[in-house]
PANU-52772 format. One record per residue: chain; residue number from 1; x, y, z of N, C-alpha, C in turn. Coordinates in Angstrom, 1 decimal. Example, Ala and Ser with C-alpha at 12.3 -4.5 7.8 and 13.67 -1.06 7.14 Angstrom:
2
+------+-----+--------+--------+--------+--------+--------+--------+--------+--------+--------+
| unit | pos |    n.x |    n.y |    n.z |   ca.x |   ca.y |   ca.z |    c.x |    c.y |    c.z |
+------+-----+--------+--------+--------+--------+--------+--------+--------+--------+--------+
|    A |   1 |   13.2 |   -5.7 |    7.8 |   12.3 |   -4.5 |    7.8 |   13.2 |   -3.3 |    7.8 |
|    A |   2 |   12.8 |   -2.2 |    7.1 |   13.7 |   -1.1 |    7.1 |   12.9 |    0.0 |    7.9 |
+------+-----+--------+--------+--------+--------+--------+--------+--------+--------+--------+
! end
This chain:
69
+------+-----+--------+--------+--------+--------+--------+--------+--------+--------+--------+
| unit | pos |    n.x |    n.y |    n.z |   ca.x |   ca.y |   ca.z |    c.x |    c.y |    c.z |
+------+-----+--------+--------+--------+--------+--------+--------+--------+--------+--------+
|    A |   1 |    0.8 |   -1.2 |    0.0 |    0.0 |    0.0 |    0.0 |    0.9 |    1.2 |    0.0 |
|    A |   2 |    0.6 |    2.2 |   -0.8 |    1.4 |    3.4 |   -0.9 |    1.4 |    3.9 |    0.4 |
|    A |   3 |    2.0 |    4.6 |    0.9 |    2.1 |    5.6 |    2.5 |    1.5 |    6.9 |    2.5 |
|    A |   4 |    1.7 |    7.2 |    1.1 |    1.2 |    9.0 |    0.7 |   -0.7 |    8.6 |    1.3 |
|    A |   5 |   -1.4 |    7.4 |    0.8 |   -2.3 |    7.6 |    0.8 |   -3.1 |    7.0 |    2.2 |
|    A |   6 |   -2.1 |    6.4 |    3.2 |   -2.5 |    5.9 |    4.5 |   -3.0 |    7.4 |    5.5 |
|    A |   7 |   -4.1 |    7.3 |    6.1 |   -4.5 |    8.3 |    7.1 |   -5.3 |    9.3 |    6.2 |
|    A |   8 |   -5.5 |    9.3 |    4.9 |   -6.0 |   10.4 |    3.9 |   -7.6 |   10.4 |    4.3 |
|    A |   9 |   -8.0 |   11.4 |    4.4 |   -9.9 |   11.2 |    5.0 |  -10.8 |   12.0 |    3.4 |
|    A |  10 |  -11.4 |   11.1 |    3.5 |  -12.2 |   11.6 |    2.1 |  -13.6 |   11.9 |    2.4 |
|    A |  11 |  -14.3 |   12.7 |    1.7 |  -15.8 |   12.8 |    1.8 |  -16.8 |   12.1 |    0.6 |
|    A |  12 |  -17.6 |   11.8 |    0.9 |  -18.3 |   11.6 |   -0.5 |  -20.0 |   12.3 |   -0.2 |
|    A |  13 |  -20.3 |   13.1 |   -0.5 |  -21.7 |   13.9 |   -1.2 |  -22.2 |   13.4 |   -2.5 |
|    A |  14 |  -23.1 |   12.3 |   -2.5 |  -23.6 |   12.2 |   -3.3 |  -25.3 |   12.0 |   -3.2 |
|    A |  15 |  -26.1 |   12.2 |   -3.9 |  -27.2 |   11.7 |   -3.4 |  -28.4 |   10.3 |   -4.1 |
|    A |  16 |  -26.9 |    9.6 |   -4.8 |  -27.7 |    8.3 |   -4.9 |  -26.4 |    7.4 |   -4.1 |
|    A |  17 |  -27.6 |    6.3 |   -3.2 |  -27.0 |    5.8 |   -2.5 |  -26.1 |    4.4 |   -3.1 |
|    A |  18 |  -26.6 |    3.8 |   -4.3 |  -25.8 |    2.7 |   -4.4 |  -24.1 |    3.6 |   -4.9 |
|    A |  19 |  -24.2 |    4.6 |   -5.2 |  -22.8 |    5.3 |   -5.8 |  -22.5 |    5.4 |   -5.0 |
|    A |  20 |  -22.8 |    6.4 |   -3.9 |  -21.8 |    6.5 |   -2.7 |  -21.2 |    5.2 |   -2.0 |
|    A |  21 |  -22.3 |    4.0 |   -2.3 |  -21.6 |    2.6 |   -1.2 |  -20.4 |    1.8 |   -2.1 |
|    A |  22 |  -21.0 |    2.2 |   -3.3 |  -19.5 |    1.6 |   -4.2 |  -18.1 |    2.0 |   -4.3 |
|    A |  23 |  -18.5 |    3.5 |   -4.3 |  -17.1 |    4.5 |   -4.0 |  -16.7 |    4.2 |   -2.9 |
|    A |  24 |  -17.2 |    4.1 |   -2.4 |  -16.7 |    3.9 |   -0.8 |  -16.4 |    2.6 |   -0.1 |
|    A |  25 |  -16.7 |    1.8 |   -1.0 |  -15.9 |    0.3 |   -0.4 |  -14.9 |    0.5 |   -1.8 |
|    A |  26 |  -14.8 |    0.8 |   -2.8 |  -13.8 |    0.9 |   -3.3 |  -12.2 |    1.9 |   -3.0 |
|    A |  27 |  -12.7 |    3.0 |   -2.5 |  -12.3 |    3.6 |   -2.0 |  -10.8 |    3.1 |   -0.8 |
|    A |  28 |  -12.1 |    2.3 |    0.1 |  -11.6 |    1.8 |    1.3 |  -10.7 |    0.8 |    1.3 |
|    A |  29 |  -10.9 |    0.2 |    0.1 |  -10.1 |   -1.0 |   -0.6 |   -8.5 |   -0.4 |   -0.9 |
|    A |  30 |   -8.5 |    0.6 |   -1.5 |   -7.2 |    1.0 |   -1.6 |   -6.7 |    1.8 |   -0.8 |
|    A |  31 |   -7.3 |    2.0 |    0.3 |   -6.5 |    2.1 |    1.7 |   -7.0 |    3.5 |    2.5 |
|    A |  32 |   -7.9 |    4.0 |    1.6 |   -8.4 |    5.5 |    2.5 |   -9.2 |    5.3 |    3.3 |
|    A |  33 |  -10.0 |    6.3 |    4.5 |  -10.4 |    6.5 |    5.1 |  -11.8 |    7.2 |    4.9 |
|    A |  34 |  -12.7 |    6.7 |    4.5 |  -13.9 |    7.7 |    4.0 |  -15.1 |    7.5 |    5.4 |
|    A |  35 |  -15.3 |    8.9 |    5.0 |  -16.1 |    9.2 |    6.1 |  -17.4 |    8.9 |    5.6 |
|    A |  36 |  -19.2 |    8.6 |    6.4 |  -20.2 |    8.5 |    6.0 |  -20.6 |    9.1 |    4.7 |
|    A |  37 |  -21.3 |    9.0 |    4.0 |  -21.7 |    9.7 |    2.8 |  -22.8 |   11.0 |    3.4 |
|    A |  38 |  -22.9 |   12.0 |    2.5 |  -23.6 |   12.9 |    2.7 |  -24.2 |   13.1 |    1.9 |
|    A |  39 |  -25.8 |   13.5 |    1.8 |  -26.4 |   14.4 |    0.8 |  -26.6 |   15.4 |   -0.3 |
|    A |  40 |  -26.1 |   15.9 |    0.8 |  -26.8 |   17.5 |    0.0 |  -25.4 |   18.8 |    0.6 |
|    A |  41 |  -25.2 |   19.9 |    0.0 |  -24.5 |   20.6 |    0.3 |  -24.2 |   21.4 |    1.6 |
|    A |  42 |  -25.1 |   21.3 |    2.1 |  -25.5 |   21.9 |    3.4 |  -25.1 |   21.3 |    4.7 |
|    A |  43 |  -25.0 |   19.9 |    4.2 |  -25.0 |   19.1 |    5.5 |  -22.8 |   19.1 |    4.8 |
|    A |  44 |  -22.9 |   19.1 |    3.7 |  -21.3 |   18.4 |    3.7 |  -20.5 |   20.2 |    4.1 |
|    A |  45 |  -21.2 |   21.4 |    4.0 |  -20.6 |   22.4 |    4.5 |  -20.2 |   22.4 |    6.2 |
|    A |  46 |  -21.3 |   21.8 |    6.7 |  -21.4 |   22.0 |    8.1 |  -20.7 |   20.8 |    8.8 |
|    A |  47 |  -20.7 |   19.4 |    8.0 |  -19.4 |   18.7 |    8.5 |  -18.3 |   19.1 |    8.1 |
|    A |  48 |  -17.6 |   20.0 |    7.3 |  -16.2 |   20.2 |    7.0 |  -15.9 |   21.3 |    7.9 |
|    A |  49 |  -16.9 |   21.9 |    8.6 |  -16.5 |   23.1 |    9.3 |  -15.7 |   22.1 |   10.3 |
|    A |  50 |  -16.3 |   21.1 |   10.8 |  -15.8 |   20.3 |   12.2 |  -15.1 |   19.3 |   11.9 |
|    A |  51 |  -14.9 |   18.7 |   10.8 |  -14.3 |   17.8 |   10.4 |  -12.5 |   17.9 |    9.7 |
|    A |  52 |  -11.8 |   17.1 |    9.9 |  -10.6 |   17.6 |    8.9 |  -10.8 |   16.3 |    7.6 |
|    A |  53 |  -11.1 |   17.0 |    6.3 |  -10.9 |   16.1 |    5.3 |   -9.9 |   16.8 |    4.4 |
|    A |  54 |   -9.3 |   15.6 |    3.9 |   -8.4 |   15.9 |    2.6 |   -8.6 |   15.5 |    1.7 |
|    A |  55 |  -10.0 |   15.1 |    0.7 |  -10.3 |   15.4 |   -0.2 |  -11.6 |   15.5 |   -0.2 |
|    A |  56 |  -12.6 |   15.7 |   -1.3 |  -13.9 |   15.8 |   -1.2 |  -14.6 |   15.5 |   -2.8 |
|    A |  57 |  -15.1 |   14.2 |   -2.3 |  -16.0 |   13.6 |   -3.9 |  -17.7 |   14.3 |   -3.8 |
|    A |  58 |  -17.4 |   15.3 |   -4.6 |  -19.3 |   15.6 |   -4.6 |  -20.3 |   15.6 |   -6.1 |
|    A |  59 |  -21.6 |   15.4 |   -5.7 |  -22.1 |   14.6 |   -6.8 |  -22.3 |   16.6 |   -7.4 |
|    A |  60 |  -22.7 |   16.7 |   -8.7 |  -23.0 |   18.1 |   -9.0 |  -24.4 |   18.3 |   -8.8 |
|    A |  61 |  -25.4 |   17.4 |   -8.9 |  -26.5 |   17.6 |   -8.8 |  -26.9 |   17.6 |   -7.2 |
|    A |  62 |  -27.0 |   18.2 |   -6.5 |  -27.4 |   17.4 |   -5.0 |  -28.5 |   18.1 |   -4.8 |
|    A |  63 |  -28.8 |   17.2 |   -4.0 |  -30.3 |   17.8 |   -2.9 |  -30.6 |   19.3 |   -2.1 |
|    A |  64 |  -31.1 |   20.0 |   -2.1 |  -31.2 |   21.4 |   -1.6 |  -30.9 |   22.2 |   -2.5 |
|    A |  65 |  -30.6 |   23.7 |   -2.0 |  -30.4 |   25.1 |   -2.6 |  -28.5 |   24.8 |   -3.3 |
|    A |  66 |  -27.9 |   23.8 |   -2.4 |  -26.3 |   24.1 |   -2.9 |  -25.6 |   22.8 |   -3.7 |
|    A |  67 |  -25.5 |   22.9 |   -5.1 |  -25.2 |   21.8 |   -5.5 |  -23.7 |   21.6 |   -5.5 |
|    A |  68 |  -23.1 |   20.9 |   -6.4 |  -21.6 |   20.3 |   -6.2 |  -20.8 |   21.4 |   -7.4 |
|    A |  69 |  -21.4 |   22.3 |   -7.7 |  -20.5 |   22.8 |   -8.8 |  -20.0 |   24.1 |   -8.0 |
+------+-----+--------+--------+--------+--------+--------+--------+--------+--------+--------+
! end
């Protein structure tokens, strides 16, 4: 397993669930660390305020007023 990518915390915002559970056991498979999936933009703003991620997968369409673009 590479080392750059051990401890790396990912997000995924998407709002269809079998994508987010694919990503994310694929994900997980190559060694990251992903945190629950999220919805909508609102909710993934207000976990990054408290959260530390280093990277962030978002769908562009999401749920609510704030999409992924």
């Amino acid at each position: 397993m590479n080392n750059s990518i051990i401890n790396k915390k990912l997000l995924i915002v998407e709002k269809t669930p079998f994508l987010s559970i694919h990503l994310k056991q694929n994900l997980e498979v190559k060694g990251y660390s992903v945190f629950d999936n999220i919805k909508s933009g609102k909710q993934a703003i207000a976990f990054s305020e408290k959260n530390a991620i280093d990277l962030l997968i978002i769908d562009v369409e999401l749920e609510g007023d704030i999409d992924g673009i």
